[in-house]
Every structure is written in structure tokens, then in C-alpha cells.
N, C-alpha and C positions, 0 to 999 in steps of 0.2 A: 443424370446417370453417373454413377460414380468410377472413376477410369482406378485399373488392377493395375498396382505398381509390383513390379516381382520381387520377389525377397529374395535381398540380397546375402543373406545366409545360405539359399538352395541353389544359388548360382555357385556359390564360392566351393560348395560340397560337392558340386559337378564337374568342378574344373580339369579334374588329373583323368577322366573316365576314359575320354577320348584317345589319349595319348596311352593309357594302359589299353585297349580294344583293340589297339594299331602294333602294340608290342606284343601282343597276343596270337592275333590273328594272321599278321605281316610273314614269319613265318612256315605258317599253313599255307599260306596263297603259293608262296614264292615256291616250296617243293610243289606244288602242283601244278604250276607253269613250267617248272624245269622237268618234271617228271612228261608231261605233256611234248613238251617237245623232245626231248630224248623218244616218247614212243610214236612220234611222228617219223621221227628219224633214222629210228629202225623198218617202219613201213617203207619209209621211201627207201630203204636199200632192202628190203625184199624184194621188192618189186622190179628191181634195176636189176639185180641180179637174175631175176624171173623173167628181163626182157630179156637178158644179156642170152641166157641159156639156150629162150626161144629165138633167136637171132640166130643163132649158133647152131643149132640143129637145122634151123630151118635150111642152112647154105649145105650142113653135110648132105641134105637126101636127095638135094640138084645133081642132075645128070656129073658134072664136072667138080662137085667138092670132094677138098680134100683135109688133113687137120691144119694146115697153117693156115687156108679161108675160113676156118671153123673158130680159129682163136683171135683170127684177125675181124670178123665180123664180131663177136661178143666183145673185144677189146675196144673197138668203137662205141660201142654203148655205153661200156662200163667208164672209160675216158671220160667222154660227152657227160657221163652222170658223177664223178670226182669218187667212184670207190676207190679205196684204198688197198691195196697189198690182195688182188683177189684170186683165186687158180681155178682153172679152167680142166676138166677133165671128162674126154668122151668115149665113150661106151658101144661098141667094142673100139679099140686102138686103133685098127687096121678098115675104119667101114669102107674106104674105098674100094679094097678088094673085096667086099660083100657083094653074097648074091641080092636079086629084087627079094623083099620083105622079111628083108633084117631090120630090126628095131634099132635106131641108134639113139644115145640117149646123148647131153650133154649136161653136166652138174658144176653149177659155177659156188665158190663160194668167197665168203670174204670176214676177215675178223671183225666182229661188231664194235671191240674198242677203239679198234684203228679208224674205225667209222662214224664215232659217236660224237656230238658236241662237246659233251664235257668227258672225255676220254680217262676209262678208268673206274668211273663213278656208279653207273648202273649197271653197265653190259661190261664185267672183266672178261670173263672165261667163254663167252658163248660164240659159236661159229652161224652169221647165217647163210643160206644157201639156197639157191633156185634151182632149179631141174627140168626137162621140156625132154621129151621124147617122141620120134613120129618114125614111121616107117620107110626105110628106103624103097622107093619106085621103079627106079632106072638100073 
């Protein structure tokens, strides 16, 4: 049986393919890993935010909340989770003197670039924000 020696003409014409496939491609992969976690990066600060808000609301509609437990409960969250630069604003101003079934809302938000890995780059301009509303009881 006769053994297949490869020619070595079809070797030599293969050789750059690889290293041009990789200068090709190399770029495509790499935004779509960075682009990837940037929008991982923005989920997880919706959702910190989303806890924060719900945290925050949840202390104002207790018999005894008031807005400094309001800000001091979402600011543990947001602490504990490294958002950056965020504000905290509850709806109405005054719910401690609300009557039962006042709706009070609490709207947290925070700059997406101050927030983002590569800051600057995908999120310049855009604000995110959570929001959580429930009824006073007490």
C-alpha cells in the first residue's frame, strides 16, 4: 500500500491563513466579550438599584419609618453592591405624616457611566433607575 506524503507546496500556501483568521476574527470576539459584560454590568446595577428602592420603601410604610430610615436602608444596599454617585428620592416628601393608604413610592437612581467597567465607552449619557411603591398601612 502506498503511504501519502503531503505536498509540500500546499503546506507552504497554508501557512499565513491562520494567523490572518485570528487578525480577522480576534477583533469581533473581543467587542463581543466587552460589549457582554458592560451589559451584564448594567443588569446588575438595575437590579441593585431595584433592590435598593425596594428596601427603601419597604421601611417607609412600617408603623415607625421615616426619610432618614428610608435613605439609610437603600444606602446599605447600594454600599454593600459599590454603586456609585446614586440619589435616592421618596414620593411624597412628608409620608410620615400620611394618612393609612398613601402610596409612597421610592426612586433610586444612579449614573450608568460612573457605573460601568469601561467608563465612558457604551453608557455616556444614560441614567439608570429602580423604583418600588407599596401602600402605607399604619
Amino acid at each position: 500500500m502506498p503511504i501519502h506524503v503531503p505536498n509540500i507546496r500546499s503546506r507552504r500556501a497554508r501557512r499565513g491563513t491562520a494567523a490572518t483568521e485570528l487578525a480577522v476574527c480576534l477583533p469581533i470576539v473581543l467587542v463581543l466579550i466587552v460589549g457582554t459584560i458592560e451589559a451584564c454590568s448594567m443588569v446588575y446595577l438595575k437590579q441593585s438599584l431595584s433592590v435598593a428602592a425596594y428596601e427603601g420603601v419597604r421601611v417607609s410604610v412600617s408603623p415607625n419609618g421615616d426619610a432618614t430610615a428610608v435613605t439609610t436602608a437603600a444606602n446599605r444596599i447600594l454600599t454593600a453592591r459599590n454603586v456609585i454617585s446614586p440619589t435616592i428620592t421618596v414620593s411624597p416628601a412628608n409620608f410620615a405624616n400620611q394618612p393609612a393608604g398613601t402610596w409612597v413610592s421610592v426612586h433610586v437612581t444612579a449614573p450608568a457611566n460612573a457605573n460601568s467597567i469601561i467608563s465612558g465607552f457604551f453608557y455616556d449619557a444614560i441614567v439608570v433607575d429602580g423604583q418600588a411603591t407599596m401602600m402605607k398601612e399604619f
